[in-house]
Each structure stands twice: as structure tokens, then as C-alpha cells.
N, CA and C atoms as a LAMMPS dump frame, in Angstrom:
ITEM: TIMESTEP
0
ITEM: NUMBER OF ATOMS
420
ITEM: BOX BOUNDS ff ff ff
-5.0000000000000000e+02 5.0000000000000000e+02
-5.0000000000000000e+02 5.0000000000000000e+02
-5.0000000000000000e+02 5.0000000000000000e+02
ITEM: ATOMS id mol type element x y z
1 1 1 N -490.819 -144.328 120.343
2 1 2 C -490.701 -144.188 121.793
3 1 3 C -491.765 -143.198 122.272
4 2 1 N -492.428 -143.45 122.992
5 2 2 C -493.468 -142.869 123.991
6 2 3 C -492.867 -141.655 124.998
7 3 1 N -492.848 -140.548 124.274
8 3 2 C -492.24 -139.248 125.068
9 3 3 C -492.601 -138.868 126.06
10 4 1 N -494.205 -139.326 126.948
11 4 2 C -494.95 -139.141 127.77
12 4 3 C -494.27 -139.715 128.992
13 5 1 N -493.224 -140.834 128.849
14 5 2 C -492.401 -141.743 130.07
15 5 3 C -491.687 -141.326 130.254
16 6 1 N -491.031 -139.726 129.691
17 6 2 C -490.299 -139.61 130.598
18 6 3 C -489.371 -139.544 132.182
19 7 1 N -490.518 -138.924 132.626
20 7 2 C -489.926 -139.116 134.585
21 7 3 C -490.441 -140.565 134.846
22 8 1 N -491.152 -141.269 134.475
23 8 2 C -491.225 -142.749 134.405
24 8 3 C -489.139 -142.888 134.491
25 9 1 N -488.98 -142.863 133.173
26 9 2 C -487.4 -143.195 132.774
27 9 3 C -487.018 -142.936 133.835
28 10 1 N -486.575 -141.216 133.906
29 10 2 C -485.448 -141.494 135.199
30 10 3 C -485.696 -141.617 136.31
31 11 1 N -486.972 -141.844 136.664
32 11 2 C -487.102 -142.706 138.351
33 11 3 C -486.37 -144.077 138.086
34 12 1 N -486.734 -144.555 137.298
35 12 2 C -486.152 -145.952 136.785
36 12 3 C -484.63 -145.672 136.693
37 13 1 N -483.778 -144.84 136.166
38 13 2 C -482.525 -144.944 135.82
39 13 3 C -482.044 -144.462 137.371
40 14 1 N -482.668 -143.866 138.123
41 14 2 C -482.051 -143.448 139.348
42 14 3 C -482.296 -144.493 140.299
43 15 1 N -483.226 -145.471 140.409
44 15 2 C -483.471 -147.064 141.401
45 15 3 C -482.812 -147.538 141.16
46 16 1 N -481.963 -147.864 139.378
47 16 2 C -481.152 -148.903 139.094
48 16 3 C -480.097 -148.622 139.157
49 17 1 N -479.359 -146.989 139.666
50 17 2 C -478.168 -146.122 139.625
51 17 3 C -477.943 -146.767 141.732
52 18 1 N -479.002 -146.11 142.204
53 18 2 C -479.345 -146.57 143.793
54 18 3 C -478.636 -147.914 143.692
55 19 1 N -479.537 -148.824 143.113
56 19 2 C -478.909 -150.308 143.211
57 19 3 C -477.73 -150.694 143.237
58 20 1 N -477.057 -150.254 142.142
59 20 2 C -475.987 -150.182 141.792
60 20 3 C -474.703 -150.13 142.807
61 21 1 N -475.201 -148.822 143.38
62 21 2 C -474.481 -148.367 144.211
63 21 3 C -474.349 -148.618 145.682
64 22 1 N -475.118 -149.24 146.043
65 22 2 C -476.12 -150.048 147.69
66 22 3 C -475.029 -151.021 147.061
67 23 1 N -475.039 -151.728 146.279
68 23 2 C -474.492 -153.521 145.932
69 23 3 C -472.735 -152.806 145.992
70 24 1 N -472.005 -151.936 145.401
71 24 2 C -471.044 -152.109 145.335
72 24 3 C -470.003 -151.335 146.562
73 25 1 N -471.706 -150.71 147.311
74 25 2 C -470.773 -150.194 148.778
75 25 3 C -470.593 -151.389 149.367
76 26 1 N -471.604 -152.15 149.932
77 26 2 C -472.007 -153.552 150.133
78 26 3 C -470.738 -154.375 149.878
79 27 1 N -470.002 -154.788 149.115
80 27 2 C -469.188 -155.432 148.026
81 27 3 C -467.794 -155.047 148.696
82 28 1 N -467.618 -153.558 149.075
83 28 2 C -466.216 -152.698 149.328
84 28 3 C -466.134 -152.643 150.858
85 29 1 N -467.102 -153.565 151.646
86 29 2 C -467.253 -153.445 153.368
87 29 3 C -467.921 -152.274 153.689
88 30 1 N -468.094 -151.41 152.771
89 30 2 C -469.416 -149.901 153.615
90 30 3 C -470.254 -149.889 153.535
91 31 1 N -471.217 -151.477 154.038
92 31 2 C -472.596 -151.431 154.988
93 31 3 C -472.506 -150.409 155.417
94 32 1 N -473.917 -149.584 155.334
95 32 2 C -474.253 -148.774 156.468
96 32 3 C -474.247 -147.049 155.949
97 33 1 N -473.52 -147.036 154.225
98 33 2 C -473.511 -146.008 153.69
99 33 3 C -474.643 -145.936 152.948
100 34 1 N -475.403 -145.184 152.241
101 34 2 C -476.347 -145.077 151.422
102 34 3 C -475.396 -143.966 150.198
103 35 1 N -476.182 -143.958 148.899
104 35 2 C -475.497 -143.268 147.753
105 35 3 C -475.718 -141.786 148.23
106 36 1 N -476.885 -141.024 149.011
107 36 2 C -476.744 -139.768 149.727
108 36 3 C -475.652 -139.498 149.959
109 37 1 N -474.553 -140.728 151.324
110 37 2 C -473.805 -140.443 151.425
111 37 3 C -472.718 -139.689 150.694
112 38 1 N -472.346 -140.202 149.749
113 38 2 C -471.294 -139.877 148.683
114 38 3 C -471.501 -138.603 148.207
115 39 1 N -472.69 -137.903 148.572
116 39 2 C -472.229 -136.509 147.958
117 39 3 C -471.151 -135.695 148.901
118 40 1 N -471.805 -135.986 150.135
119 40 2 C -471.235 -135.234 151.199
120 40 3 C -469.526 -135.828 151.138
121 41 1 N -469.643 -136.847 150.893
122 41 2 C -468.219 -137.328 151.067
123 41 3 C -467.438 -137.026 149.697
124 42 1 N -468.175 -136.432 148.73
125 42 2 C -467.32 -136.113 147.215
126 42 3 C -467.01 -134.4 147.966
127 43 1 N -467.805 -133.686 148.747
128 43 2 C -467.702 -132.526 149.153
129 43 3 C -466.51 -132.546 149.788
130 44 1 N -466.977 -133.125 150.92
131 44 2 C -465.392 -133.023 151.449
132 44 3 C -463.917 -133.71 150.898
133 45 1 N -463.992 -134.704 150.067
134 45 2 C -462.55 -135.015 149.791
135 45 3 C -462.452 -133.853 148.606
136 46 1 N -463.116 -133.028 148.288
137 46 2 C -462.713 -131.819 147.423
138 46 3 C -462.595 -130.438 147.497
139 47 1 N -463.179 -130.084 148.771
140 47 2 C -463.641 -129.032 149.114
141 47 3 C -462.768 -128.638 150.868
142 48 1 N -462.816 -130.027 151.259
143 48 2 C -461.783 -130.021 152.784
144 48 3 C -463.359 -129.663 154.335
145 49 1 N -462.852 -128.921 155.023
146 49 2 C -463.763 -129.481 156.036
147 49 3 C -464.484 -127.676 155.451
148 50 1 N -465.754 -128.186 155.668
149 50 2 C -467.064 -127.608 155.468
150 50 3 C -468.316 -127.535 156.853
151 51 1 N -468.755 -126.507 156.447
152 51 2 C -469.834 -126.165 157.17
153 51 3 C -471.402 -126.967 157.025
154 52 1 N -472.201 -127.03 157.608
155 52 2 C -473.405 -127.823 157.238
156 52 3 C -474.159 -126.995 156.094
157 53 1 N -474.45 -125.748 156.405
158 53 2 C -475.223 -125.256 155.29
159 53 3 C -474.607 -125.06 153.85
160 54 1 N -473.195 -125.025 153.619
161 54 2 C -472.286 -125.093 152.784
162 54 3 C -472.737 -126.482 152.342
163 55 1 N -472.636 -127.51 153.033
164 55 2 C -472.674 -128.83 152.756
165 55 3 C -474.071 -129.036 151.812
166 56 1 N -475 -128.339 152.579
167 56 2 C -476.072 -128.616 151.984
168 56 3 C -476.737 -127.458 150.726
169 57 1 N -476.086 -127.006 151.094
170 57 2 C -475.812 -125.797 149.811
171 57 3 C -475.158 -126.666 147.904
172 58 1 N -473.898 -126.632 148.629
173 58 2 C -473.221 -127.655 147.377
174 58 3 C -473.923 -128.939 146.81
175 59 1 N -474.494 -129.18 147.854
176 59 2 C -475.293 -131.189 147.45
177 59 3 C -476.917 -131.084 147.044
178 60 1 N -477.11 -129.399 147.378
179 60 2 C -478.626 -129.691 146.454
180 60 3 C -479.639 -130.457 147.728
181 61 1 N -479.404 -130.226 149.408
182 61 2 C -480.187 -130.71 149.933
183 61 3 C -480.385 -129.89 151.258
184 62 1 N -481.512 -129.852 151.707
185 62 2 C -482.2 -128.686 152.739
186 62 3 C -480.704 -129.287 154.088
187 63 1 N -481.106 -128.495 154.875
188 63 2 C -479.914 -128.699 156.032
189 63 3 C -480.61 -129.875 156.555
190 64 1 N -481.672 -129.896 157.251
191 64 2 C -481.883 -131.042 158.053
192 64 3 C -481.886 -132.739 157.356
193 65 1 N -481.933 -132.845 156.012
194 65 2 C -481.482 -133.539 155.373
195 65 3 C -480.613 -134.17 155.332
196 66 1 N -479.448 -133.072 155.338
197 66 2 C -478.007 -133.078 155.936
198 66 3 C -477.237 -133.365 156.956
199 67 1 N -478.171 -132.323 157.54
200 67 2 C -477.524 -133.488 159.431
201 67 3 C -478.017 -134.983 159.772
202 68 1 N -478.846 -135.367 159.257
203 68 2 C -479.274 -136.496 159.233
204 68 3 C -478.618 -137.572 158.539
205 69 1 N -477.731 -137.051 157.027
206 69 2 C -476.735 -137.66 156.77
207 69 3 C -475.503 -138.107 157.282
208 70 1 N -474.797 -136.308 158.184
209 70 2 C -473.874 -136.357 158.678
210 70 3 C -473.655 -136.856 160.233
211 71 1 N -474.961 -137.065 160.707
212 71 2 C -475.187 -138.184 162.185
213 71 3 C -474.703 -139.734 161.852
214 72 1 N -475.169 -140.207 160.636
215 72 2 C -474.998 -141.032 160.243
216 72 3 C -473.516 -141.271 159.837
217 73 1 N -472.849 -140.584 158.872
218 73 2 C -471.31 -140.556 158.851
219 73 3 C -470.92 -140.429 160.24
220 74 1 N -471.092 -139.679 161.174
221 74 2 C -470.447 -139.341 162.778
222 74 3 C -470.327 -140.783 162.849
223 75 1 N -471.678 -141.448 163.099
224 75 2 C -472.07 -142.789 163.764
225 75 3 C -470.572 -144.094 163.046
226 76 1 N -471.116 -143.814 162.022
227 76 2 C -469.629 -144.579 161.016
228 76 3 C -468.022 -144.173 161.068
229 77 1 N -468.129 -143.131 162.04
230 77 2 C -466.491 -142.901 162.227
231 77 3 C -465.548 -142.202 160.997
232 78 1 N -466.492 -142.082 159.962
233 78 2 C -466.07 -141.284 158.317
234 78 3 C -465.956 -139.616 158.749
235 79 1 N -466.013 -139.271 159.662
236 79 2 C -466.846 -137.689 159.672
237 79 3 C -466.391 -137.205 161.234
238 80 1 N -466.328 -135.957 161.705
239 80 2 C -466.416 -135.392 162.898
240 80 3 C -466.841 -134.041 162.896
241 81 1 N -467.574 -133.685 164.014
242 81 2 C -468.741 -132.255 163.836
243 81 3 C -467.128 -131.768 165.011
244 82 1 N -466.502 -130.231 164.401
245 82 2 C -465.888 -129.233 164.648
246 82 3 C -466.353 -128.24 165.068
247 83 1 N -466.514 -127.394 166.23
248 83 2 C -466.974 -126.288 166.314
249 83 3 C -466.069 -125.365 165.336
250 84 1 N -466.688 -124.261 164.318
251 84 2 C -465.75 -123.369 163.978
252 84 3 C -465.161 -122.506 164.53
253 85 1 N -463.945 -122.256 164.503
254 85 2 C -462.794 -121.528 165.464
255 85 3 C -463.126 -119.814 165.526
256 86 1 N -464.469 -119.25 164.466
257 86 2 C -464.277 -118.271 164.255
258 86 3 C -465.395 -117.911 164.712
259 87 1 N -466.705 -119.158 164.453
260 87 2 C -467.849 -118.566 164.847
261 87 3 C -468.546 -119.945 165.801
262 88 1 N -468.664 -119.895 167.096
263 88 2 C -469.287 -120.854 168.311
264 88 3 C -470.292 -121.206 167.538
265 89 1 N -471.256 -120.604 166.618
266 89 2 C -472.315 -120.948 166.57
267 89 3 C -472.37 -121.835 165.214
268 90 1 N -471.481 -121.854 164.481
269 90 2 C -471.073 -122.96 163.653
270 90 3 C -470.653 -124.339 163.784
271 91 1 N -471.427 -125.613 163.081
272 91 2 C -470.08 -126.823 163.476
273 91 3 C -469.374 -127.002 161.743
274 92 1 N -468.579 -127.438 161.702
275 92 2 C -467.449 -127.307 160.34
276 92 3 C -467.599 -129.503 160.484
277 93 1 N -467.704 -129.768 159.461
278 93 2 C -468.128 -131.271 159.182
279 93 3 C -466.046 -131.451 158.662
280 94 1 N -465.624 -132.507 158.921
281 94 2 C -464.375 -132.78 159.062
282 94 3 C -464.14 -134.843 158.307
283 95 1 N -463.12 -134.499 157.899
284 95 2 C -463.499 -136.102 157.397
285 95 3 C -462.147 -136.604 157.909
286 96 1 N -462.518 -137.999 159.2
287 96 2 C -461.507 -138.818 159.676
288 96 3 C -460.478 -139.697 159.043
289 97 1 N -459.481 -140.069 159.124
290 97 2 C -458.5 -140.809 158.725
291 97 3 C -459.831 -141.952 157.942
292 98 1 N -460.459 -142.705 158.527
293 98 2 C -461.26 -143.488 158.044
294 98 3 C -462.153 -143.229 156.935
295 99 1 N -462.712 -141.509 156.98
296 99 2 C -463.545 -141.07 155.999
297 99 3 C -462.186 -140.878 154.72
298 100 1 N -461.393 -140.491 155.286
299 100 2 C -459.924 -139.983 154.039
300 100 3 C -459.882 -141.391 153.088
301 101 1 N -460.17 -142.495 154.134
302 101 2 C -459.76 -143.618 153.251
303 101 3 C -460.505 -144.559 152.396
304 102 1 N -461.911 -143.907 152.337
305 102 2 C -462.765 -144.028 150.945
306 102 3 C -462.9 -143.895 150.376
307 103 1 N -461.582 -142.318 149.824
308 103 2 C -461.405 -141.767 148.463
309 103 3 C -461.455 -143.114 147.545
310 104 1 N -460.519 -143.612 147.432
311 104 2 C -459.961 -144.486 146.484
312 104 3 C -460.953 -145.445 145.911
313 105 1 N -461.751 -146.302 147.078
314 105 2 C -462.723 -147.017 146.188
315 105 3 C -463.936 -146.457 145.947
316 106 1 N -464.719 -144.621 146.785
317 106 2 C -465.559 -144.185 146.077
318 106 3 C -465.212 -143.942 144.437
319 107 1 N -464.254 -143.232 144.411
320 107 2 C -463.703 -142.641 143.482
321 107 3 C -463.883 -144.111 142.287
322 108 1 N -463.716 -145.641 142.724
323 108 2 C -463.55 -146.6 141.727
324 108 3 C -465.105 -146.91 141.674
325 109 1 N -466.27 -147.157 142.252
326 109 2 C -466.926 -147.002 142.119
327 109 3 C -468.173 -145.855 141.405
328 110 1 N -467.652 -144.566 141.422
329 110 2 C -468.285 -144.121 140.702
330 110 3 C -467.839 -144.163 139.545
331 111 1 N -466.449 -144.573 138.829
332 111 2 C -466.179 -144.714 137.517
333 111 3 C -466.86 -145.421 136.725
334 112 1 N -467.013 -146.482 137.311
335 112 2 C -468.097 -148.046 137.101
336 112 3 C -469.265 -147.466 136.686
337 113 1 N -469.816 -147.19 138.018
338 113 2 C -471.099 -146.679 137.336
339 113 3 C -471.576 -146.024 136.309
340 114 1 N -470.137 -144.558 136.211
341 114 2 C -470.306 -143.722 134.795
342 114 3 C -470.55 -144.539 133.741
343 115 1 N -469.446 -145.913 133.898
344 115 2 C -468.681 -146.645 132.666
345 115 3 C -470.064 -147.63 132.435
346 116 1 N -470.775 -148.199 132.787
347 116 2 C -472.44 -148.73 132.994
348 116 3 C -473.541 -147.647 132.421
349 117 1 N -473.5 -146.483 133.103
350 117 2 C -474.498 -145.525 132.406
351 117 3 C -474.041 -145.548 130.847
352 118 1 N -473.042 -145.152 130.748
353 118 2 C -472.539 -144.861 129.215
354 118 3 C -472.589 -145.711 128.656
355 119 1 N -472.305 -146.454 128.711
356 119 2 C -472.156 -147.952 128.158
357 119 3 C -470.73 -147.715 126.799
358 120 1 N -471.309 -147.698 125.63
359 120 2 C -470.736 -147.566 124.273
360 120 3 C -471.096 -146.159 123.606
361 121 1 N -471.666 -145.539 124.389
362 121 2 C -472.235 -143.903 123.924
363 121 3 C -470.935 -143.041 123.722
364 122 1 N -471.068 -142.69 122.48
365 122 2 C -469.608 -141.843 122.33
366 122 3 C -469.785 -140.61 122.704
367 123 1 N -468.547 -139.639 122.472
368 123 2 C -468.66 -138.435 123.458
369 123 3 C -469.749 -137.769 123.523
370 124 1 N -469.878 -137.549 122.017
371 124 2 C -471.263 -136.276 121.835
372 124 3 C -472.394 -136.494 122.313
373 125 1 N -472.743 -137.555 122.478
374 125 2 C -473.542 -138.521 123.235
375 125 3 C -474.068 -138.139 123.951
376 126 1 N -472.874 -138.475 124.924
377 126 2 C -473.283 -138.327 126.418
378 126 3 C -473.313 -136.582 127.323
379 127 1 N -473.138 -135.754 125.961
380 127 2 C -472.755 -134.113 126.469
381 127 3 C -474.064 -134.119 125.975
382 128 1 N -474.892 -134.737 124.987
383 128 2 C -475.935 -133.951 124.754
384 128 3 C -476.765 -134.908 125.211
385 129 1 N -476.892 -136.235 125.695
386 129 2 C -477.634 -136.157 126.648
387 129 3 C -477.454 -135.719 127.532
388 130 1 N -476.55 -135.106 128.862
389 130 2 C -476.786 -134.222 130.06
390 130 3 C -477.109 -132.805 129.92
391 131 1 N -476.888 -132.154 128.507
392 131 2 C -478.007 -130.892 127.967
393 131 3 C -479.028 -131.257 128.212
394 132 1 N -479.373 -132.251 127.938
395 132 2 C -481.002 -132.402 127.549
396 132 3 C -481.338 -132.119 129.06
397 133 1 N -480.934 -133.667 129.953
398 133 2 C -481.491 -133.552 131.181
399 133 3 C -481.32 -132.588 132.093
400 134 1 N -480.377 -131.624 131.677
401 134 2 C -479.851 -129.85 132.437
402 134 3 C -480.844 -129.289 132.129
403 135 1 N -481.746 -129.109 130.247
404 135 2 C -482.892 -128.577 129.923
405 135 3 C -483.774 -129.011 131.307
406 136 1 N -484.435 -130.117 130.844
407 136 2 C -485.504 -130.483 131.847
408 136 3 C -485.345 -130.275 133.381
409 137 1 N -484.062 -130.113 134.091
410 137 2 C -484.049 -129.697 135.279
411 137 3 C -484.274 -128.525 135.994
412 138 1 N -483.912 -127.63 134.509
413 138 2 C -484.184 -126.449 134.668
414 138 3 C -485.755 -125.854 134.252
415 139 1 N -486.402 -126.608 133.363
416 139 2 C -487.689 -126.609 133.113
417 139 3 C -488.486 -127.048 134.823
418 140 1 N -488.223 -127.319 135.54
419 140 2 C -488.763 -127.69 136.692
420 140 3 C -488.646 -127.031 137.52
């Protein structure tokens, strides 16, 4: 194997992870979500209603990134911008009866996918491949 392909690889494993995930929102009626989405929405069904820079703090993405996500959830009815009760100059990101009710098939969908990445890779496997790729993330 040609060690030089690496970021070759995981651009490739992350288009076909994208794909994946575009086809089986697609599949579950949530046109209109992208896999971005789902971080913000793993944030809040775990974390409860959050702030934007929090949001974008936890997900690994600049704020305006973020609001650009969370316009998009607004637009989809998953999401509502809260002023915070403590500070005016805050909005607190909130997830609607409708956003509440994507737990279940995000949650089945990302199993899939795990269960696809992994394939037949037994435990040790798959802990020391995400060492590895924790190495290299942190090498960057």
C-alpha cells in the first residue's frame, strides 16, 4: 500500500460517508438536511438548548458556519433561535417538537453507517484505527 494516499483516503472515505448519509436522509423524508446538520442536532438532543458559540465550539466549526446551519434548521422547523433569559445579547438554539422527532431515525442512521464503516473489523480494530486517525489529527 502506497502510504503517500493518505488524505487522498479520507477525502474519499468522507464523500462516500457524505453519500451515504445525503441518500439515507433522502430515504427517511429529510430533504433539505445535509450531514453538517447532524452535528448540531447530535448537540442538542444531548446537550438540550445551547448557545451558538457553544454550538460551534462543541462541533469543531467557526460561528458563522453555524448560523448558516442553524438558518437552515430555523427554515426546516427542527430548531428555534431563543433570546437568553440572562443575557439579551445571546440567542440559545432550541430544538422543536419536529427537531425532537429525528432522534430516533438520526440515531438509526448513524448506526448503519458505523455498521458500513466497520464492516467485520473487530474491536481492536477499530480503537486502533481511530488512534491512528486522532494521531494524524493532531499532527495537523
Amino acid at each position: 500500500m502506497d502510504e503517500t494516499t493518505v488524505i487522498t483516503l479520507i477525502a474519499r472515505i468522507h464523500e462516500r460517508a457524505d453519500a451515504f448519509l445525503v441518500e439515507e436522509l433522502s430515504r427517511h423524508g429529510m430533504a433539505g438536511l445535509v450531514p453538517s446538520h447532524g452535528d448540531i442536532l447530535y448537540v442538542l438532543f444531548t446537550r438540550g438548548d445551547l448557545a451558538m458559540n457553544e454550538i460551534a465550539a462543541l462541533i469543531h466549526r467557526t460561528r458563522p458556519t453555524v448560523t448558516v446551519l442553524v438558518g437552515r434548521l430555523v427554515e426546516l422547523g427542527y430548531v428555534v433561535k431563543v433570546p437568553d433569559p440572562d443575557d439579551g445579547r445571546v440567542t440559545r438554539i432550541s430544538l422543536t417538537a419536529a427537531g425532537r422527532a429525528l432522534k430516533p431515525a438520526l440515531v438509526g442512521i448513524s448506526k448503519r453507517l458505523l455498521d458500513r464503516v466497520y464492516g467485520g473489523m473487530k474491536k481492536r480494530d477499530r480503537v486502533a484505527l481511530c488512534r491512528l486517525l486522532e494521531a494524524v489529527r493532531e499532527n495537523l
